[in-house]
TORFILO-655396 format. One record per residue (C-alpha): residue in one letter; chain; x, y, z. Coordinates in steps of 0.02 Angstrom, whole numbers. Example, Ala and Ser with C-alpha at 12.3 -4.5 7.8 and 13.67 -1.06 7.14 Angstrom:
<panus>
- A  A  615  -225  390 $
- S  A  684  -53  357 $
</panus>
This chain:
<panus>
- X  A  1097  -1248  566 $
- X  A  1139  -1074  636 $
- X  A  1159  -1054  821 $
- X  A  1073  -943  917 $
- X  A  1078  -876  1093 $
- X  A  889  -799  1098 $
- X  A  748  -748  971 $
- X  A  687  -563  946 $
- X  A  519  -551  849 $
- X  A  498  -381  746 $
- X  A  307  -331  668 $
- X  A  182  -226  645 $
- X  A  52  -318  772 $
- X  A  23  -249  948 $
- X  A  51  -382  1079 $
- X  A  -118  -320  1158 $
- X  A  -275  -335  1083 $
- X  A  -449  -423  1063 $
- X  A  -439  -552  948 $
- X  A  -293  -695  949 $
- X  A  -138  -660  850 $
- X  A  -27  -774  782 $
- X  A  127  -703  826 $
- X  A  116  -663  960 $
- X  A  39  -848  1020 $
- X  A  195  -922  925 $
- X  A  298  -804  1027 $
- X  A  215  -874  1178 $
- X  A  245  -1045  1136 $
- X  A  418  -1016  1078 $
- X  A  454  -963  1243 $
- X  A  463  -1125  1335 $
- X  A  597  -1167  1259 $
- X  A  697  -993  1202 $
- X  A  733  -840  1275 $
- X  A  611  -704  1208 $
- X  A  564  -525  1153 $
- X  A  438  -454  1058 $
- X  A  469  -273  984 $
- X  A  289  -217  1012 $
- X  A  222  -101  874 $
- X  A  313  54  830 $
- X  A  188  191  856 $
- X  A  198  340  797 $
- X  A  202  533  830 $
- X  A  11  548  744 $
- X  A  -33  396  840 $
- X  A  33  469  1002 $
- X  A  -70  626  975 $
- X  A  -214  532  930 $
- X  A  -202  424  1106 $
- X  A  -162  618  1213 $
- X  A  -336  671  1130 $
- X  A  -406  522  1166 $
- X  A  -473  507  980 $
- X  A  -369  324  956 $
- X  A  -380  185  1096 $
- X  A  -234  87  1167 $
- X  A  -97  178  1139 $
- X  A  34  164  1261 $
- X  A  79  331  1256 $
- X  A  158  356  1433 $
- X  A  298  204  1368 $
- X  A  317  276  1215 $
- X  A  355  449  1276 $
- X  A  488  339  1416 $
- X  A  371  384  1553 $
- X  A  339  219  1620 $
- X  A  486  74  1585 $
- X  A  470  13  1394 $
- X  A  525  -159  1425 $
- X  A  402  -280  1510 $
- X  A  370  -466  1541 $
- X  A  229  -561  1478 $
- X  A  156  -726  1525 $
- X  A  195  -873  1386 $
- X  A  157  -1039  1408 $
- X  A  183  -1148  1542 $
- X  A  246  -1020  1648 $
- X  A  385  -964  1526 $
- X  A  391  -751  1500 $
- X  A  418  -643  1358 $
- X  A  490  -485  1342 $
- X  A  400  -374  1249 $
- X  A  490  -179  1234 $
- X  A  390  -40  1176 $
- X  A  485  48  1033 $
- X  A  518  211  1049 $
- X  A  395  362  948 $
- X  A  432  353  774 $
- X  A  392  485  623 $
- X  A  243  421  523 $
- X  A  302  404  349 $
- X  A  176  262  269 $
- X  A  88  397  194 $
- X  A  231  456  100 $
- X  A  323  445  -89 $
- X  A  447  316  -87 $
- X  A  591  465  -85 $
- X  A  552  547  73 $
- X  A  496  375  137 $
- X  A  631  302  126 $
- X  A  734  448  173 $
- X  A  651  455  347 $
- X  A  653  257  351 $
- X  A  825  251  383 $
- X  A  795  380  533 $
- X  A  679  264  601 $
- X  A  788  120  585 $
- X  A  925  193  689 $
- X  A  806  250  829 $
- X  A  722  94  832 $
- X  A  909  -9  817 $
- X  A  1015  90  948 $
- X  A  858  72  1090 $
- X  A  856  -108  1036 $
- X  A  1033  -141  1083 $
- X  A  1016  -88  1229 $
- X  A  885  -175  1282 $
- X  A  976  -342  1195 $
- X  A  1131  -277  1331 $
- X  A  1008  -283  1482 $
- X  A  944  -452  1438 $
- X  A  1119  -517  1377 $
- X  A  1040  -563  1198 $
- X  A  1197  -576  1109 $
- X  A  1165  -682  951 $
- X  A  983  -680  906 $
- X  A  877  -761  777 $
- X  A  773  -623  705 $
- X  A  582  -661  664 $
- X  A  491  -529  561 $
- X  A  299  -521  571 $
- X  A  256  -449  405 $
- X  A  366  -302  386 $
- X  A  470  -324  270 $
- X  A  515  -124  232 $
- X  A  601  -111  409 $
- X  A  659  -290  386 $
- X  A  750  -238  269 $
- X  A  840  -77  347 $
- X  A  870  -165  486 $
- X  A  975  -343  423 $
- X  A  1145  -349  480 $
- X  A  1108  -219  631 $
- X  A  1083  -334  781 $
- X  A  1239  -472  765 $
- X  A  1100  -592  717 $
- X  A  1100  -756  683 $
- X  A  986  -790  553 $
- X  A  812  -697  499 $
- X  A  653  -781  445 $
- X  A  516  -676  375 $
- X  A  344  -736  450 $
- X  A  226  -676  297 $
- X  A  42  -704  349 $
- X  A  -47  -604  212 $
- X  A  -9  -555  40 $
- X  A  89  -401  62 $
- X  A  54  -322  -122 $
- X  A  -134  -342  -96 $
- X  A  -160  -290  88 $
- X  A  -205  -104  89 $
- X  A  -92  -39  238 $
- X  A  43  -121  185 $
- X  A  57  -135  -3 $
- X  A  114  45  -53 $
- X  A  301  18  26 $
- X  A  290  -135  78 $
- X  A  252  -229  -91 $
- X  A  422  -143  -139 $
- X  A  525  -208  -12 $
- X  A  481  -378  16 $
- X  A  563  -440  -134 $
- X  A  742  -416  -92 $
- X  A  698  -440  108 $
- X  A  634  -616  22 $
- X  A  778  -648  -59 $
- X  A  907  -579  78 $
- X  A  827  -697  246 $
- X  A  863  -855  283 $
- X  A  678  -918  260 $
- X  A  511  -864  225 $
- X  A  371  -956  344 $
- X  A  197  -934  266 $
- X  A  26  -967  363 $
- X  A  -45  -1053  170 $
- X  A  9  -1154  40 $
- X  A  -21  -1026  -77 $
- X  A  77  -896  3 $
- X  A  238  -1030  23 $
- X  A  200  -1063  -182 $
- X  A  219  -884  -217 $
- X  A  362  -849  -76 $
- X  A  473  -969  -143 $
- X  A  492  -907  -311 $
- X  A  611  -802  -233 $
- X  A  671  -875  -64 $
- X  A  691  -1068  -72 $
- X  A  678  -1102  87 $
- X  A  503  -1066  99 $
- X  A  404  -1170  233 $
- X  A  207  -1175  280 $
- X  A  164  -1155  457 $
- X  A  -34  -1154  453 $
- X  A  -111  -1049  610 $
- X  A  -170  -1145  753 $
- X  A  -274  -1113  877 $
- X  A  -264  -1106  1064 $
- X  A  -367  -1273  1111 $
- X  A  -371  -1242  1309 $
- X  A  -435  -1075  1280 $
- X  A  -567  -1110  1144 $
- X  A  -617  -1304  1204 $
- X  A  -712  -1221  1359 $
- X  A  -844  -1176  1216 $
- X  A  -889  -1365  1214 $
- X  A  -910  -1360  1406 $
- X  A  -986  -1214  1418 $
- X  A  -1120  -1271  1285 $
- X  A  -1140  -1460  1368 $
- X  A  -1191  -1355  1535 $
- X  A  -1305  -1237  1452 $
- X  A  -1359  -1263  1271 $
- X  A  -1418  -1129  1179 $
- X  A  -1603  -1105  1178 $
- X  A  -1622  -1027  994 $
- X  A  -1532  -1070  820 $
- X  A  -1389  -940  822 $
- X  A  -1256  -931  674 $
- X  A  -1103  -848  741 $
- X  A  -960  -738  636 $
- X  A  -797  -710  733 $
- X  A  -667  -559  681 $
- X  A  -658  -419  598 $
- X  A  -832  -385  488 $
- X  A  -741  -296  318 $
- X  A  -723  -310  133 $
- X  A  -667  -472  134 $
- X  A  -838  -545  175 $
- X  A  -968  -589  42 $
- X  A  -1101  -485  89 $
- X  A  -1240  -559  -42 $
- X  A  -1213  -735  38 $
- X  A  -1240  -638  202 $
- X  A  -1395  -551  150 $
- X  A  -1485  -677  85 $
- X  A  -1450  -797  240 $
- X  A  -1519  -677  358 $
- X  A  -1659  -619  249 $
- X  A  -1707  -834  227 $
- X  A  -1688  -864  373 $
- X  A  -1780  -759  483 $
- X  A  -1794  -912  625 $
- X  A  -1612  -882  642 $
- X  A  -1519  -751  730 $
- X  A  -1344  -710  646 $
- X  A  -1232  -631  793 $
- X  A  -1059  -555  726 $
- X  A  -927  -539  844 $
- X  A  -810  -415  823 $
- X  A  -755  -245  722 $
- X  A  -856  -205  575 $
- X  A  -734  -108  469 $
- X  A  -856  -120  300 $
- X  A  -994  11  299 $
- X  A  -1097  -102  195 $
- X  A  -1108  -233  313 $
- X  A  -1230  -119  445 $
- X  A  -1316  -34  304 $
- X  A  -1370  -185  235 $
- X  A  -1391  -307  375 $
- X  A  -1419  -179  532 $
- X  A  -1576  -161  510 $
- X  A  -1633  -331  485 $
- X  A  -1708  -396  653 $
- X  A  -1598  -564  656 $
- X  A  -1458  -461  652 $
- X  A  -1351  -447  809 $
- X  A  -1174  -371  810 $
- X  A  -1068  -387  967 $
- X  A  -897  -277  996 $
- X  A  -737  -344  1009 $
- X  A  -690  -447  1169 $
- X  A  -531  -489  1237 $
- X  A  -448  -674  1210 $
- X  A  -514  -746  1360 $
- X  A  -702  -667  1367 $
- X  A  -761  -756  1206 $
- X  A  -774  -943  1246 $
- X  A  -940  -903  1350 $
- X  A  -1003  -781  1164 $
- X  A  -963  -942  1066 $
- X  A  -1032  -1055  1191 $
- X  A  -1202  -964  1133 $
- X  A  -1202  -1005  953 $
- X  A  -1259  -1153  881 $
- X  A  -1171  -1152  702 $
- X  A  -1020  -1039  644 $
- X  A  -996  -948  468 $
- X  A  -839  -900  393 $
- X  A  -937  -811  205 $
- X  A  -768  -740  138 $
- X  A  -779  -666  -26 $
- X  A  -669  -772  -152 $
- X  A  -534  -687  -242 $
- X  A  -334  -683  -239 $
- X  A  -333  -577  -60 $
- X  A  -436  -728  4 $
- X  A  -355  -863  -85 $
- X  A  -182  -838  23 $
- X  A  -297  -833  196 $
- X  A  -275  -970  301 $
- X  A  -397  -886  474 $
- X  A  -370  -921  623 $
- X  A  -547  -938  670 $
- X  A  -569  -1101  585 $
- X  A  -483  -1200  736 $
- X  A  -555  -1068  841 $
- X  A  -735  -1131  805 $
- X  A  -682  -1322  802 $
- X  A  -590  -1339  949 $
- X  A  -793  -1306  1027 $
- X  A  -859  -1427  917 $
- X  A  -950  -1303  847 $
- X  A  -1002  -1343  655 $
- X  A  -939  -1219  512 $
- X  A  -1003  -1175  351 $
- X  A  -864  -1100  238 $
- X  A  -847  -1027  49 $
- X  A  -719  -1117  -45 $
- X  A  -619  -954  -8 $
- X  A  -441  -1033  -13 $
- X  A  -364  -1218  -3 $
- X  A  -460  -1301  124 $
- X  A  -413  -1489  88 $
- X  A  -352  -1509  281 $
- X  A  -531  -1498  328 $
- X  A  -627  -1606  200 $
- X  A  -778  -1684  293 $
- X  A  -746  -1584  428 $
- X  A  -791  -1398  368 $
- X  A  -958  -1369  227 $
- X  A  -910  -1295  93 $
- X  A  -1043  -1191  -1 $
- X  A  -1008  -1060  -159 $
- X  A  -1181  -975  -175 $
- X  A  -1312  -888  -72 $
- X  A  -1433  -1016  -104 $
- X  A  -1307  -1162  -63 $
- X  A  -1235  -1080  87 $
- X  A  -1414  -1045  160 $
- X  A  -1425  -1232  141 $
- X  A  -1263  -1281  228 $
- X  A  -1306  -1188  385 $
- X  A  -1493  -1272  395 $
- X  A  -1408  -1415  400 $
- X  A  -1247  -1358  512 $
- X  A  -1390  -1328  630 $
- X  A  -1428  -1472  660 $
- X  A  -1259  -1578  632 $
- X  A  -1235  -1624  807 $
- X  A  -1195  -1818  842 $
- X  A  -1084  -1852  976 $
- X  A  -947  -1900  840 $
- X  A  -963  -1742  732 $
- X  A  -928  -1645  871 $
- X  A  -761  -1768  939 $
- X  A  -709  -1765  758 $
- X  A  -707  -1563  747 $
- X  A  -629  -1559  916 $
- X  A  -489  -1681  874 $
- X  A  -445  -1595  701 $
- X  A  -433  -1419  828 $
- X  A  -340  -1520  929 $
- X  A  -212  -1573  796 $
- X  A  -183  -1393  751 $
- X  A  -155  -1310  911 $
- X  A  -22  -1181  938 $
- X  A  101  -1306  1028 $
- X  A  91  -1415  880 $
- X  A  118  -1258  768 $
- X  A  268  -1195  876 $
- X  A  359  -1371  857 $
- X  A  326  -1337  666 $
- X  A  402  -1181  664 $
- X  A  548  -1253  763 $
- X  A  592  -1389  639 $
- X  A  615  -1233  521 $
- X  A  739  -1189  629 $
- X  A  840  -1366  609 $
- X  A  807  -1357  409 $
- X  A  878  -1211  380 $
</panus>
């Protein structure tokens, strides 16, 4: 195994936010035990415009611009802190040909490098073990820069078929895959296709933070809900089947479906938002949504099934479980860990069926045996996964 002194974690997630990330939990975990920082995300100058006209929310634009300090601390776990350092602005070049792209890329790079060794200085980081979340073009331009260790590329999503980041991002990750030490998928069917070109390729599933989400069950034993809701948490967009949604809320008018969160796919309020069943909710933060769950009385997770899908292992699987909460699911992706656990249903007719019957699939040991399976995958266990990567390598 290499030996390192400290881990620095490098993506293109924003440690702040309303819904759970797993990064940045894993980052929180990892801190108990290692000495942390999180490169936040690397804004740009468009972005910081955006946040000055106050046309784009939560942009940090006072640390970007070095007005306030860029280097904070941030609760982990157990009383353990990460650092998290707000890069400095960067030119926006996603947009771009691959020339100029990668041109301005490697101005970037050195920005992003020379504030980061600094920083590393201050906190007396000397030998870290890099961990990139998903971004594999500056990945790439950055190996080699930082006296690290080791890197391991955390891939959570199928680069080439995500739309932000296929166009330069689908080009890199090839020979970022095969220059790392290890790839760390969330699926089984991201590790399969990883490791065609980097063989150490692990599966860390995403967990779920149990003592957040098991206050659901609480909450729900104090004050059961008083109507037949069907919940949907996250981000509303093209990934959800929207036929199997339509004809569930159209069937089932004794129902209300409440979905919690952004709704990035137009089609989803054109064809549902005016149904009367229909509720839609906007994004909360972390710790607001156990009492939102605590009102539903079944949980949906419709995704459309194709090869984006297939690689998806959400994070709002163990999110519903750990508050006992049933879950009616598409066969979306390999969902073996949760046979008799999770219904699976294919077609609008079938999944109308599953949540009739999620409805009313409430025994005492249904619910124990969803909370124990949450349970099983909770962050901490998914942290002490990631570590044993560590000692494999």
């Amino acid at each position: 195994m290499f030996m390192f002194d400290s881990i620095i974690c490098v993506g293109q997630t924003t440690w702040e936010g309303d819904f759970q990330k797993a990064v940045v939990q894993l980052m929180c975990e990892l801190a108990v035990r290692h000495r942390v920082l999180y490169v936040d995300y690397q804004h740009t100058a468009k972005d910081v415009l955006m946040g000055v006209l106050g046309r784009q929310k939560d942009v940090p634009v006072r640390s970007v611009l070095r007005l306030d300090n860029p280097l904070t601390t941030k609760p982990g776990k157990d009383g353990s802190v990460v650092h998290v350092w707000q890069p400095p602005m960067m030119v926006p070049i996603n947009f771009m040909p691959s020339g100029p792209h990668d041109r301005l890329l490697a101005i970037n790079t050195s920005r992003l490098v020379a504030g980061l060794r600094k920083v590393m200085a201050s906190l007396n980081f000397e030998n870290p073990l890099i961990i990139n979340g998903m971004h594999p073009t500056l990945g790439l331009s950055m190996l080699g820069k930082l006296n690290e260790a080791g890197t391991i590329y955390y891939c959570f999503d199928e680069i080439t078929i995500s739309k932000w980041m296929s166009k330069h991002g689908g080009r890199f990750e090839p020979e970022y895959l095969r220059r790392v030490n290890a790839v760390v998928t969330t699926s089984e069917t991201l590790r399969r296709t990883k490791s065609a070109l980097q063989p150490n390729a692990f599966c860390v599933k995403n967990g779920v933070n149990f003592p957040l989400f098991s206050q659901v069950r609480q909450l729900i034993e104090q004050n059961p809900p008083a109507k037949p809701v069907v919940g949907y948490l996250g981000t509303a967009d093209d990934r959800l089947n929207i036929d199997i949604l339509e004809h569930c809320v159209s069937t089932m008018p004794d129902v209300t479906f409440q979905f919690i969160g952004e709704i990035k796919e137009p089609a989803i309020t054109q064809r549902l938002g005016a149904l009367p069943n229909v509720v839609f909710t906007p994004p909360h933060q972390p710790a607001d949504l156990p009492p939102l769950l605590a009102g539903l009385s079944a949980t949906m997770i419709p995704f459309a099934c194709n090869a984006h899908t297939y690689t998806i292992y959400p994070l709002k699987i163990n999110e519903y479980l750990a508050g006992g909460l049933p879950v009616v699911s598409t066969p979306f992706s390999i969902l073996d860990d949760f046979a008799g656990i999770v219904e699976l249903a294919d077609t609008p007719e079938a999944f109308a069926k599953a949540l009739r019957h999620a409805l009313t699939d409430n025994s005492p040991e249904r619910i124990q045996a969803r909370v124990a399976m949450a349970r099983a995958n909770s962050w901490t266990h998914r942290a002490e996964e990631f570590e044993e990567v560590f000692r494999r390598i």
